[in-house]
C-alpha positions in Angstrom: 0.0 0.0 0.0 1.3 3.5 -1.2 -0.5 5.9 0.8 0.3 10.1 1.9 -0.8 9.4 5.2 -0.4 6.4 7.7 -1.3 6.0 11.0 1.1 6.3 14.1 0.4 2.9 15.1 1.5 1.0 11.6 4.6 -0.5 11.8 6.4 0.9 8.9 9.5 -1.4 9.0 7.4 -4.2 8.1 5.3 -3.1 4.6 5.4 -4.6 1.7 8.3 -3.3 -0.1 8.3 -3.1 -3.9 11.4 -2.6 -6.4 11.0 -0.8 -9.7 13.5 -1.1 -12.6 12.7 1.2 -15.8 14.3 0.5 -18.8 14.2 3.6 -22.0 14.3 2.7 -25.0 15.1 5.2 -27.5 14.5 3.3 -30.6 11.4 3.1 -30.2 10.8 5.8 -28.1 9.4 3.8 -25.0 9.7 3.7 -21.1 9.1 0.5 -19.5 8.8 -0.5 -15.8 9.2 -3.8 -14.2 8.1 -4.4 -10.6 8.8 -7.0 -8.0 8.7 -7.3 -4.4 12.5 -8.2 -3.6 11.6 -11.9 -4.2 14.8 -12.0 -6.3 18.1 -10.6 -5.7 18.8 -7.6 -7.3 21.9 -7.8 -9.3 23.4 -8.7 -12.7 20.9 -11.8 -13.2 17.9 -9.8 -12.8 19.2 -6.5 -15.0 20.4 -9.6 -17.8 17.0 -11.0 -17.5 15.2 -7.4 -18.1 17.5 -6.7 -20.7 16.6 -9.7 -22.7 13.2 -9.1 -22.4 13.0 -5.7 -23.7 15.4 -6.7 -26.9 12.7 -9.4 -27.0 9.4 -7.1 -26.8 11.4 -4.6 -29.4 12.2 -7.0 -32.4 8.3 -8.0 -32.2 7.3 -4.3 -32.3 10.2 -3.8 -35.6 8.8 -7.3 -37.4 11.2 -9.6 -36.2 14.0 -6.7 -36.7 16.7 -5.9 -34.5 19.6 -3.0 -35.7 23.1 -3.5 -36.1 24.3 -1.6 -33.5 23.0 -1.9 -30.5 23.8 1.3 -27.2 23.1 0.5 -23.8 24.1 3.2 -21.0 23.5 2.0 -17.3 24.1 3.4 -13.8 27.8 3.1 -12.7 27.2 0.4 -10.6 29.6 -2.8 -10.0 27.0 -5.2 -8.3 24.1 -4.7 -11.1 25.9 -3.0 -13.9 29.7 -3.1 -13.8 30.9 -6.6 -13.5 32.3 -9.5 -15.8 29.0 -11.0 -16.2 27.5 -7.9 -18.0 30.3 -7.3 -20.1 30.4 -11.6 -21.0 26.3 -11.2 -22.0 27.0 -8.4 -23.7 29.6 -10.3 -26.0 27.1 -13.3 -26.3 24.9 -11.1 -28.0 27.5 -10.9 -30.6 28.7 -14.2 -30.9 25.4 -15.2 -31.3 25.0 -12.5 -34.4 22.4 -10.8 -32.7 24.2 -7.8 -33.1 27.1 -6.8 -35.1 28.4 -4.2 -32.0 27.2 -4.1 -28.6 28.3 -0.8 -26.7 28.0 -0.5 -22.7 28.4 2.7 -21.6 28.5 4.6 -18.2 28.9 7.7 -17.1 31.6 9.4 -14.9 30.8 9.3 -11.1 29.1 12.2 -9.7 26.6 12.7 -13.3 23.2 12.2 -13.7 21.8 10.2 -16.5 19.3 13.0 -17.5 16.4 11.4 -19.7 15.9 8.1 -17.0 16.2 10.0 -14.1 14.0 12.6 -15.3 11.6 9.7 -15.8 11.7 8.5 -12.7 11.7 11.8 -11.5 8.3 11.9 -13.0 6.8 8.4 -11.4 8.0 10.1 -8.2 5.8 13.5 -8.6 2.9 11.3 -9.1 3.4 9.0 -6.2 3.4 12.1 -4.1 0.0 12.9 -5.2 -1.9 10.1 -5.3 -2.9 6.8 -3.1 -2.0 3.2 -4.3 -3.8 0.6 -2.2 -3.2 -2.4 -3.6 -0.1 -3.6 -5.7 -1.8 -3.5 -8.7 -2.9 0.3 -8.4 0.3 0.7 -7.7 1.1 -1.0 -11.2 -1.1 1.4 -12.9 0.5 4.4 -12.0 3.9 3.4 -13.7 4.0 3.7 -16.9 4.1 0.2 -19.5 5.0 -1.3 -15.7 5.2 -5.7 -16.2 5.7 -8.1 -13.2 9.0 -9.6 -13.0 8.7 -12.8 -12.8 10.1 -16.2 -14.9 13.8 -14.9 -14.2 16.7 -17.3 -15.5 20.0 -17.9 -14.0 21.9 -16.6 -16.9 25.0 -15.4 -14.3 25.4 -19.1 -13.3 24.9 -20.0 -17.2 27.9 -17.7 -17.7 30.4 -18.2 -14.7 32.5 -21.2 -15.9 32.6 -19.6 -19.1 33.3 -16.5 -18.6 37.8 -15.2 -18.5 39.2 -13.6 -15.1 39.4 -10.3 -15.1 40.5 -7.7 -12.8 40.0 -3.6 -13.0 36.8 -3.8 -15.3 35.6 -0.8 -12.8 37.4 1.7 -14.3 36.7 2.1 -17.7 33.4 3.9 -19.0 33.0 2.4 -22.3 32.9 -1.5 -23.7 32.6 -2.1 -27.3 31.9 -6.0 -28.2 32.2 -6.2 -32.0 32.9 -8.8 -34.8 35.6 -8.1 -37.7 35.1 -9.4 -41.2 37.2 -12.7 -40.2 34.5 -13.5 -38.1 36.9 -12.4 -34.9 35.2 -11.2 -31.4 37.3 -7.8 -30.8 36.6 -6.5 -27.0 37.7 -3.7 -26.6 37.3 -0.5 -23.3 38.2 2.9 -23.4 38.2 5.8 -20.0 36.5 9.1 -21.8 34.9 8.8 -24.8 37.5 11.1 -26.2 40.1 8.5 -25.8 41.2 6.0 -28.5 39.8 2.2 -28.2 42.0 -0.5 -26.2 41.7 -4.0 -27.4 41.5 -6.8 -24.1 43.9 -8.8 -24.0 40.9 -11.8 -24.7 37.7 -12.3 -25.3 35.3 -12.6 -22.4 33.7 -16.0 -22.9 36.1 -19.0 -23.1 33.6 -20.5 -24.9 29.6 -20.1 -25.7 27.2 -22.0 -23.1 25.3 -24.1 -24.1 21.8 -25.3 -23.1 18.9 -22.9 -21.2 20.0 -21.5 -17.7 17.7 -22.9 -15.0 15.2 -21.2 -13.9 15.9 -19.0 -10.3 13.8 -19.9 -7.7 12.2 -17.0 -5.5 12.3 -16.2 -1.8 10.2 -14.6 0.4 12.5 -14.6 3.8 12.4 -11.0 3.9 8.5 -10.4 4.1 7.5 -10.8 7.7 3.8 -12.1 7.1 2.6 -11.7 10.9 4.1 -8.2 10.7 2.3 -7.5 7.6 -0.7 -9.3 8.4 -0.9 -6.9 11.4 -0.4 -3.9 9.7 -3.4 -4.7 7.0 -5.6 -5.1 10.2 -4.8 -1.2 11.3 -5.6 0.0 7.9 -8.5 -1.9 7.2 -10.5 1.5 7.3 -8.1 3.4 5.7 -9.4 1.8 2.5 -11.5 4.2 0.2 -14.1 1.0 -0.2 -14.7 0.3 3.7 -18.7 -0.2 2.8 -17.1 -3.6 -0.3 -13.6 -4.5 1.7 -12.4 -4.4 -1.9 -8.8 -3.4 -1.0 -8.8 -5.1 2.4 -9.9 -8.5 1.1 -7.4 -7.9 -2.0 -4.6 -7.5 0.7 -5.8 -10.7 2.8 -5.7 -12.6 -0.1 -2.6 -11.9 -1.8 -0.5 -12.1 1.8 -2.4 -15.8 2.2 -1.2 -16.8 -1.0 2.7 -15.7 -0.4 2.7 -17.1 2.9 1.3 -20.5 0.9 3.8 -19.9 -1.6 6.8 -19.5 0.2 5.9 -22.4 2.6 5.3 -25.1 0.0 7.7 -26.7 -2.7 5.6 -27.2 -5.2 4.3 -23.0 -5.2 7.3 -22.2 -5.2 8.3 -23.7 -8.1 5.1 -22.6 -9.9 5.9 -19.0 -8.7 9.1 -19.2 -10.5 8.0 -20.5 -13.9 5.2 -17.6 -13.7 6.0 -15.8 -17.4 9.1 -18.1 -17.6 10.6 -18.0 -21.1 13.9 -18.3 -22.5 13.9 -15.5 -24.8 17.5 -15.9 -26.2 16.9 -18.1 -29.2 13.8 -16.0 -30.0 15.7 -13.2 -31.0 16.8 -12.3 -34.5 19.9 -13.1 -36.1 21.5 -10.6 -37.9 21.7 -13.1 -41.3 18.4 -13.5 -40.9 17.1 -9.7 -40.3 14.9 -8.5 -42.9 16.0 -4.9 -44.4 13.5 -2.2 -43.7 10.5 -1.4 -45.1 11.5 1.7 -48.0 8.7 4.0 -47.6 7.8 5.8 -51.2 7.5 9.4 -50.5 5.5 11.9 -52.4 8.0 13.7 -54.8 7.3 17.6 -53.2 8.3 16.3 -50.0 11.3 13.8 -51.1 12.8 17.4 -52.4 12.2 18.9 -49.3 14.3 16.0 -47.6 17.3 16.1 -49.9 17.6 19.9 -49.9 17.7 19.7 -46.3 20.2 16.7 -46.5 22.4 18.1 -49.3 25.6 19.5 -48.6 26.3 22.7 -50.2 28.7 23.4 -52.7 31.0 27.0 -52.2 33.2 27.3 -55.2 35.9 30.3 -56.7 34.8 32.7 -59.4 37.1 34.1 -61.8 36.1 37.1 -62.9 38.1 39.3 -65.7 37.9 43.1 -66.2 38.6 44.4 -69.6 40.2 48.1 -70.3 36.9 49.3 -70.9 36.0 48.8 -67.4 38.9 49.4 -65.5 38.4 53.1 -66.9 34.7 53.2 -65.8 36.2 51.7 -62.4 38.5 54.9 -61.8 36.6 57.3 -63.2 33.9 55.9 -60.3 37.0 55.9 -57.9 38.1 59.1 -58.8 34.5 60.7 -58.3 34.0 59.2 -55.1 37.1 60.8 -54.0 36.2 64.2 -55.0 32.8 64.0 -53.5 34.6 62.9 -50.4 37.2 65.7 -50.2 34.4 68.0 -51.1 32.2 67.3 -48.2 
């Protein structure tokens, strides 16, 4: 429950806690949310996970299309971010010729990362003004916000594949890219001004194989007496007290964790919620059709290439004949006696 005000007596250590990821995509020009309620660990599984999802939803909104190239710039962050198992997924993409490039940028302690953070900055304004009483009210004031759920163990997938490496913290660009002799080049670089330095190998030994398995949720840090409590003292707090609609929402959703988290078999079920392993799903670059040329009406195709063109500044010779050199002075000479005169 999001709410402006609580009561004195609700023990706020003990609410449901919620953790929002947003991910902007500027292809496409999208925001998307993902919630959970720390049932997972939050680290470089659960950002690969997201990640792979929204490459996913994006080649189904481009037709099975996927560019070239493909950016990512993330918070400067070692445990979610920064780490070998980020830069080793981000050169699987390329072996697997899902992308010809793959660049992972972050930027220099201390800056902001102005379009996400104003995003976020937003979803913040609007939780200040309004009430969420249940979870999924809370859901529908984020915008495009998904449960996370069916989350794969792609770190553990990775690890025996994946070269040591040391000072990986330092650098603020990646660049994962294949030559034309078929060759994975990983390369870092510190400013962005700075020339590219080739690693000394690749980051994956060799490519994985099989599906990761799927990671298992926990629930150990929800306190279910605490919480169960805390619904209790705000059971007329609810804007439907006459229906119970948010109270009995609550009650149920806290029975069926507490069921969850004490039985094997929920658990398991929990996990596989929305479980898919996207990675083979995604285009390959052979396999990418080209783009869909759009014919444009001939007035407005002009427009385009005027605006496109680049202009051409070229030297005139110019000759003067006798003729005009004396109409030159004579000008000259007039000008100068008008001058004087004045």
């Amino acid at each position: 429950m999001h709410s402006l005000f609580f009561p004195q007596a609700l023990d706020v250590a003990n609410l449901l806690q919620t953790h929002v990821q947003g991910i902007m995509n500027h292809g496409l020009n999208r925001f998307t949310t993902y919630i959970d309620i720390n049932e997972y660990s939050h680290d470089s599984n659960l950002i690969m996970n997201t990640v792979l999802k929204e490459l996913h939803e994006s080649s189904v909104l481009m037709g099975s299309f996927l560019p070239e190239i493909l950016y990512m710039q993330a918070d400067n962050c070692f445990r979610e971010n920064k780490n070998r198992f980020m830069l080793a997924f981000c050169e699987l993409l390329v072996r697997k010729n899902i992308f010809k490039e793959v660049h992972l940028s972050f930027l220099p302690v201390g800056h902001t990362h102005e379009d996400i953070d104003a995003a976020f900055s937003k979803i913040s304004d609007k939780l200040r003004k309004n009430d969420a009483e249940t979870l999924t009210g809370f859901m529908h004031l984020l915008p495009s916000c998904k449960i996370t759920g069916g989350i794969y163990d792609i770190r553990g997938w990775l690890t025996p594949h994946i070269t040591p490496l040391s000072g990986q913290t330092s650098p603020l660009h990646f660049k994962f890219s294949i030559d034309e002799a078929k060759k994975i080049r990983s390369e870092y670089k510190g400013a962005h001004h700075r020339p590219w330095i080739p690693m000394r190998k690749p980051m994956l030994k060799k490519m994985p194989t099989g599906i990761p398995k799927i990671v298992s949720p926990f629930f150990h840090k929800i306190n279910f007496d605490a919480l169960s409590k805390n619904i209790e003292k705000c059971k007329y707090l609810f804007s439907d007290i006459v229906q119970d609609t948010q109270y009995r929402w609550w009650k149920r959703y806290v029975s069926h964790l507490q069921e969850t988290s004490s039985s094997k078999e929920k658990t398991l079920f929990y996990s596989k919620r929305n479980a898919r392993w996207l990675l083979p799903l995604l285009p390959r670059r052979t396999n990418n059709p080209q783009p869909h040329v759009v014919n444009l009406p001939q007035q407005i195709q002009e427009m385009i290439d005027k605006e496109i063109d680049d202009p051409v500044v070229s030297s005139v010779l110019m000759r003067i004949g006798l003729s005009s050199k004396l109409r030159i002075a004579k000008l000259l000479n007039l000008y100068a006696h008008i001058k004087i005169s004045r």
